[in-house]
Backbone bond lengths (Angstrom), bond angles and torsions (degrees), N, CA, C in turn:
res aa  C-N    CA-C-N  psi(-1)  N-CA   C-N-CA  omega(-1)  CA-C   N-CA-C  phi
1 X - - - 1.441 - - 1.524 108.93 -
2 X 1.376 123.92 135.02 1.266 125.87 165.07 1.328 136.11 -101.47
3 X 1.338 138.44 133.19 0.991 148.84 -147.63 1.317 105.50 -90.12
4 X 1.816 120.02 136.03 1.266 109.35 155.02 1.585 114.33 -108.54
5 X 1.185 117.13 164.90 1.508 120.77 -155.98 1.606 89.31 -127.34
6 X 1.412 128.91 125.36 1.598 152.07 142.27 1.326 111.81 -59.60
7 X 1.055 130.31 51.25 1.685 114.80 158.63 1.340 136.32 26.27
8 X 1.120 106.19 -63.98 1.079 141.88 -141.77 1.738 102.11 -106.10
9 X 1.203 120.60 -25.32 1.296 110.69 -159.81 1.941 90.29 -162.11
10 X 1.577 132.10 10.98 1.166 118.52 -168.25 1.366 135.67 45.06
11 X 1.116 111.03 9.62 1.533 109.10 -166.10 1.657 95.75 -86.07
12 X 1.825 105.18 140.25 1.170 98.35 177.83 1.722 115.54 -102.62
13 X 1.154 128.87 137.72 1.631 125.46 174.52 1.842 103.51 -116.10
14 X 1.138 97.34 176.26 1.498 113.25 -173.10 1.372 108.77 -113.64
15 X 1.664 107.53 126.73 2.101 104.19 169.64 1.728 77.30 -153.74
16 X 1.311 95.48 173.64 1.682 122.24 171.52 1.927 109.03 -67.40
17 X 1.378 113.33 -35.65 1.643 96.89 -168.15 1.820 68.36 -135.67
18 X 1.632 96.81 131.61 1.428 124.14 162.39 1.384 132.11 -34.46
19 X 1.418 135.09 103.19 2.008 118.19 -164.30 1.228 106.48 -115.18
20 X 1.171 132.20 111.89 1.589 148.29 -178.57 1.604 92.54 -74.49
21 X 1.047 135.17 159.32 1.277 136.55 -136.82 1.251 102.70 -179.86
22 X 2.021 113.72 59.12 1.384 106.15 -169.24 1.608 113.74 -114.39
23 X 1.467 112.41 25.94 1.544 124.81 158.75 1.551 113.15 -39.58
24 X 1.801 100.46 109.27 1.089 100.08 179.49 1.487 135.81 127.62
25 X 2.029 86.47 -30.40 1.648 112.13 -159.03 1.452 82.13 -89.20
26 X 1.597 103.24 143.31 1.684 98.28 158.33 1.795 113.10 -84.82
27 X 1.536 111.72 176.35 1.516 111.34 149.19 1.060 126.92 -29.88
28 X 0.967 141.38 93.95 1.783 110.06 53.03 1.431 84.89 -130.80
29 X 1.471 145.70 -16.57 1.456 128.92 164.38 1.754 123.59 5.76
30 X 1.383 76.67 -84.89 1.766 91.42 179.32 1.782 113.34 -29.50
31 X 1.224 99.02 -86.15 1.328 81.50 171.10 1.646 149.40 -34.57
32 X 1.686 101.76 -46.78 1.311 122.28 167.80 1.527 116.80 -43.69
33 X 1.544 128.87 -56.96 1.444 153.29 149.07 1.483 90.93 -27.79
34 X 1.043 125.89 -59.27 1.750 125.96 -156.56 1.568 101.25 -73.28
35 X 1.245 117.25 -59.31 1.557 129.65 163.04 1.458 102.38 -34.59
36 X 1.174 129.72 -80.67 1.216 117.67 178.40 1.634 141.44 -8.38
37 X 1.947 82.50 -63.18 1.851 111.59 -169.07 1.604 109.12 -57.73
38 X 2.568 95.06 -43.45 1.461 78.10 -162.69 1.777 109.04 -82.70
39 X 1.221 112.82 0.91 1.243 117.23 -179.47 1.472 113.44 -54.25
40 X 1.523 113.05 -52.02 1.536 134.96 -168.73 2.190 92.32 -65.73
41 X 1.124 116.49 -18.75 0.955 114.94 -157.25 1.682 112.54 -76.72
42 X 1.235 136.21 166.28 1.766 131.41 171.23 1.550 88.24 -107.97
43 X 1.329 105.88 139.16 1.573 131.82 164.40 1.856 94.54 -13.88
44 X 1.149 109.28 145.68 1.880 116.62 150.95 2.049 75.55 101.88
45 X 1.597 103.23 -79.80 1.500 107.67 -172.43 1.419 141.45 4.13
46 X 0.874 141.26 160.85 1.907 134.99 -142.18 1.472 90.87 -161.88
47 X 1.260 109.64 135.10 1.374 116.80 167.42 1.685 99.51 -149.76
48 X 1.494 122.21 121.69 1.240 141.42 146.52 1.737 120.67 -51.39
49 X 1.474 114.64 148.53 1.492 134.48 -146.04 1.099 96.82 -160.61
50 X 1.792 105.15 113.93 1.612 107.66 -171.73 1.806 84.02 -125.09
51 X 1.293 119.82 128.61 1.210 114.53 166.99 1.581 120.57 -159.16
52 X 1.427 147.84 120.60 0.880 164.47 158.38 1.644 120.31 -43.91
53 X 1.403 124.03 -17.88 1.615 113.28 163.59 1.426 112.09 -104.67
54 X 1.231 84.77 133.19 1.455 124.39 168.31 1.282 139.76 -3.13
55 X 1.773 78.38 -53.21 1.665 98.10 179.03 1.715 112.81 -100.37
56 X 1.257 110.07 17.37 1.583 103.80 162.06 1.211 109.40 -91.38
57 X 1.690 117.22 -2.17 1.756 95.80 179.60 1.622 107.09 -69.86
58 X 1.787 108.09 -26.39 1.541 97.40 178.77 1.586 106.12 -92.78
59 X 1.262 119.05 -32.11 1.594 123.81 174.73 1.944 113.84 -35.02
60 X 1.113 115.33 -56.48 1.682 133.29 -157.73 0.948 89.20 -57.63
61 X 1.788 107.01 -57.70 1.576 98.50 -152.09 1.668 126.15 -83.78
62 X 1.073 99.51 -26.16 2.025 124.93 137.89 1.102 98.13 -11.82
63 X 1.438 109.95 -91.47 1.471 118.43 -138.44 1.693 95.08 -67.97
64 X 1.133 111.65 -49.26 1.453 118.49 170.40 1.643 121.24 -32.40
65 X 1.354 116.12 -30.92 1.213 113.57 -179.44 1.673 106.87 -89.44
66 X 1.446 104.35 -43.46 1.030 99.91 -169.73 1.616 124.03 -73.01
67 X 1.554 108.05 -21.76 1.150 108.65 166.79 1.488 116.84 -115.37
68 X 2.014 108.03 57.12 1.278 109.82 176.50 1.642 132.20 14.48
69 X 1.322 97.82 58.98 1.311 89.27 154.65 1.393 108.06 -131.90
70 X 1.332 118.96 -165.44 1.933 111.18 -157.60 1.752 95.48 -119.20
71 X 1.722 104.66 115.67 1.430 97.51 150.29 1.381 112.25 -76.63
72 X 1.550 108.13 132.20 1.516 115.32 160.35 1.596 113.66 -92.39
73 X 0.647 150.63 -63.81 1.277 149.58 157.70 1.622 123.46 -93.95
74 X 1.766 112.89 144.15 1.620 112.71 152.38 1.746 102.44 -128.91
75 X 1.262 100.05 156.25 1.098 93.42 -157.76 2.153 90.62 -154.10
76 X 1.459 86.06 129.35 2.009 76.87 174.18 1.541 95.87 -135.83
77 X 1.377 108.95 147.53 1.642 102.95 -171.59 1.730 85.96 -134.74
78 X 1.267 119.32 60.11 1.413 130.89 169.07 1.734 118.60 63.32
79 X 1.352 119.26 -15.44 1.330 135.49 -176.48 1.735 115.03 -106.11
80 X 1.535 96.83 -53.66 1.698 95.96 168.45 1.131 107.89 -168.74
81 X 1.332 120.39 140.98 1.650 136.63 -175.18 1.360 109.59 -73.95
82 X 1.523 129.33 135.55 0.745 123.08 -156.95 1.346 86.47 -147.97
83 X 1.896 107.85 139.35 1.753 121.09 172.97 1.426 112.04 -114.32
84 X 1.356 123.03 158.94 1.370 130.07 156.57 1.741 96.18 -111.21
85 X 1.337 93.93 141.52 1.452 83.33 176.03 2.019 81.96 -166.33
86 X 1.974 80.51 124.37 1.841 106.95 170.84 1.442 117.06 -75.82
87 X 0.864 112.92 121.69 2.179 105.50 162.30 1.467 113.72 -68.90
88 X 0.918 100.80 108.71 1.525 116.28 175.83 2.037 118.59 -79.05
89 X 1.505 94.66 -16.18 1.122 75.18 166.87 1.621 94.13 173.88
């Protein structure tokens, strides 16, 4: 079973692909939370990125390059931007 992680409040819930839940967090949070998830993660693994500042639309995908791993999707539906992002390794 995989864990989802609240940011914001630790609380853990249960889904199939992991949801960081960083609505709210300022810079550099978001990312940090994200670092975390894909860490906890096994190779192939997917972890979702829910976050509301601004600067993770350029932050995510940053960190993503720099620490090779693969955004698969970004995605903002006017409320909060949201990533999939695989560990590559």
């Amino acid at each position: 079973m995989t864990h989802l992680h609240d940011a914001a409040s630790d609380a853990p819930m249960s889904s199939e692909v992991p949801v960081v839940d960083a609505r709210g967090l300022s810079c550099p949070m978001p990312v940090i939370e994200l670092a975390k998830a894909v860490e906890a993660l096994d190779v192939g693994g997917r972890v979702v990125l829910l976050a509301t500042d601004p600067a993770a639309r350029v932050d995510v995908p940053v960190w993503c390059r720099m620490q090779r791993q693969r955004l698969v999707e970004q995605q903002h539906d006017g409320a909060a931007l949201t990533f999939e992002v695989e560990r590559v390794r």
